[in-house]
C-alpha positions as CSV (number, residue, x, y, z in Angstrom):
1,X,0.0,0.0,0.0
2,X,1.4,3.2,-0.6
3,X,-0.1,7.1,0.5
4,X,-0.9,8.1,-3.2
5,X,-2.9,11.5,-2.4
6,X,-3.2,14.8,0.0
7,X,-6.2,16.3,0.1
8,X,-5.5,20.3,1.4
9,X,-8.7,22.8,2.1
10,X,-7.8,26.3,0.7
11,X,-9.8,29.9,0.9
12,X,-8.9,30.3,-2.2
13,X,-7.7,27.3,-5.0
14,X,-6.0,29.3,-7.2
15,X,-3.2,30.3,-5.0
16,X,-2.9,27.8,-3.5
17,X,-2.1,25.5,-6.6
18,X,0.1,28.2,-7.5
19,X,1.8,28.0,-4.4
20,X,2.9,24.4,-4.6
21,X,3.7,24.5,-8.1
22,X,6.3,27.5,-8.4
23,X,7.9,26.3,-4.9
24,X,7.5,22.7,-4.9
25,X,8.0,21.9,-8.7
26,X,4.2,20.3,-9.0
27,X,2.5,20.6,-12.5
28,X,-1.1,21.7,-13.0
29,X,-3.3,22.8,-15.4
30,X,-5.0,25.0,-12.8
31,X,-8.3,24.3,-13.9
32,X,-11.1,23.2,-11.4
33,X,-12.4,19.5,-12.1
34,X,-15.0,17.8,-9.9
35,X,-14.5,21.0,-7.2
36,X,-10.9,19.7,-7.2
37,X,-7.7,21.4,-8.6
38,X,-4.7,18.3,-9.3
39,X,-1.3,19.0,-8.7
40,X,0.7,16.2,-9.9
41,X,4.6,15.4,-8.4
42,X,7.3,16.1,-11.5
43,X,9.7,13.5,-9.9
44,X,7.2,11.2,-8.5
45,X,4.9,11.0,-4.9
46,X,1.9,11.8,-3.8
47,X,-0.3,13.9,-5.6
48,X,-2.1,17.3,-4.3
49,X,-5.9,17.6,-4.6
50,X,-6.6,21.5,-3.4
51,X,-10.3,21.8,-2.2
52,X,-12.3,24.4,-1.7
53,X,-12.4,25.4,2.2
54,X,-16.0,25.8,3.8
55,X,-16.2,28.8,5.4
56,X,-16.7,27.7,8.7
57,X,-13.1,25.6,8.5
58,X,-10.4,27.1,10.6
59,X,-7.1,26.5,8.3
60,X,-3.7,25.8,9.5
61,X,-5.1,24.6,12.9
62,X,-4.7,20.6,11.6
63,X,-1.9,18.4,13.0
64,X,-0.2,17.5,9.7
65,X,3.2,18.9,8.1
66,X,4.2,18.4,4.2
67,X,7.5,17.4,4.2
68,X,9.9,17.6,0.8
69,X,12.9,15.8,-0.1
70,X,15.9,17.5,-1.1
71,X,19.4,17.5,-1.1
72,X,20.8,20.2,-0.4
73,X,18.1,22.2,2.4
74,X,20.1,25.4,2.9
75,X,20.4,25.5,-1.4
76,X,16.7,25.0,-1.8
77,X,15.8,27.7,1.5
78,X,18.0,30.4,-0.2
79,X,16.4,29.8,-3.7
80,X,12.9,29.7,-2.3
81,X,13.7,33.1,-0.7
82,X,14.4,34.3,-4.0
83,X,11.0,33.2,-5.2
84,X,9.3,34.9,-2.2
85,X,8.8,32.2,0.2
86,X,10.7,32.5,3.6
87,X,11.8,29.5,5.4
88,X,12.5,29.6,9.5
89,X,16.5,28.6,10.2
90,X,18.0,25.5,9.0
91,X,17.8,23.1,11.7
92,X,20.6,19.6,12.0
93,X,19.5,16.5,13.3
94,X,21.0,13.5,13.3
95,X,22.6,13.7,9.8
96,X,20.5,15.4,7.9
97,X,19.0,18.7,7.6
98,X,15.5,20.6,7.9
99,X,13.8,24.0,8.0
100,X,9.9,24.9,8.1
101,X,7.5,27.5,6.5
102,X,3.9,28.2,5.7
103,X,1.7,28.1,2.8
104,X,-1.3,30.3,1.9
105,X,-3.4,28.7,3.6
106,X,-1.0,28.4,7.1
107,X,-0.2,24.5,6.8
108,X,3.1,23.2,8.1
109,X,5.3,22.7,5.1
110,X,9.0,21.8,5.5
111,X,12.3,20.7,3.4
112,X,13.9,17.9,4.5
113,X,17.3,15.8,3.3
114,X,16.3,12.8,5.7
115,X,15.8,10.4,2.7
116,X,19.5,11.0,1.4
117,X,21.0,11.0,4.7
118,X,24.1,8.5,4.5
């Protein structure tokens, strides 16, 4: 079995999608199918279904974190910057490196090199 989809409630779709695909490398047309906009993975993963948020949903308040792989974390923090999206510090940890931010919509998003860790 493998975790094939997210499912993230946004106010508002649109940026969202953008969001993920200028910082995270996911493709999308951008269009709305079935109340859903798809996001798929360039180098493979889970895909990203945005959803419209109900109004009465508080966002950001949910216990769950997206966390990417890459190589080089304080490479991909300093080129994010460049593209407008602030990280926290980058943090060490037992061979590998991290650092945390927000998207639109405030969910946890982080980088991570734990999968290439030696």
């Amino acid at each position: 079995m493998e975790l094939g989809t997210l499912i993230l409630y946004a106010k508002d779709m649109q940026r969202t999608a953008r969001f993920y695909s200028e910082h995270f490398g996911y493709e999308t047309s951008g269009e709305v199918h079935d109340g859903l906009i798809e996001l798929r993975p360039a180098a493979g993963g889970a895909e990203i279904l945005i959803h419209q948020a109900a109004k009465s949903l508080k966002l950001g308040s949910a216990a769950i974190k997206l966390s990417f792989s890459v190589r080089d974390v304080p490479q991909f923090v300093e080129a994010a910057r460049e593209r407008g999206l602030v990280f926290g510090a980058v943090h060490q940890a037992n061979g590998y490196a991290f650092a945390n931010a927000k998207d639109p919509d405030g969910n946890s998003v982080s980088v991570s090199s734990r999968r290439f860790r030696g």
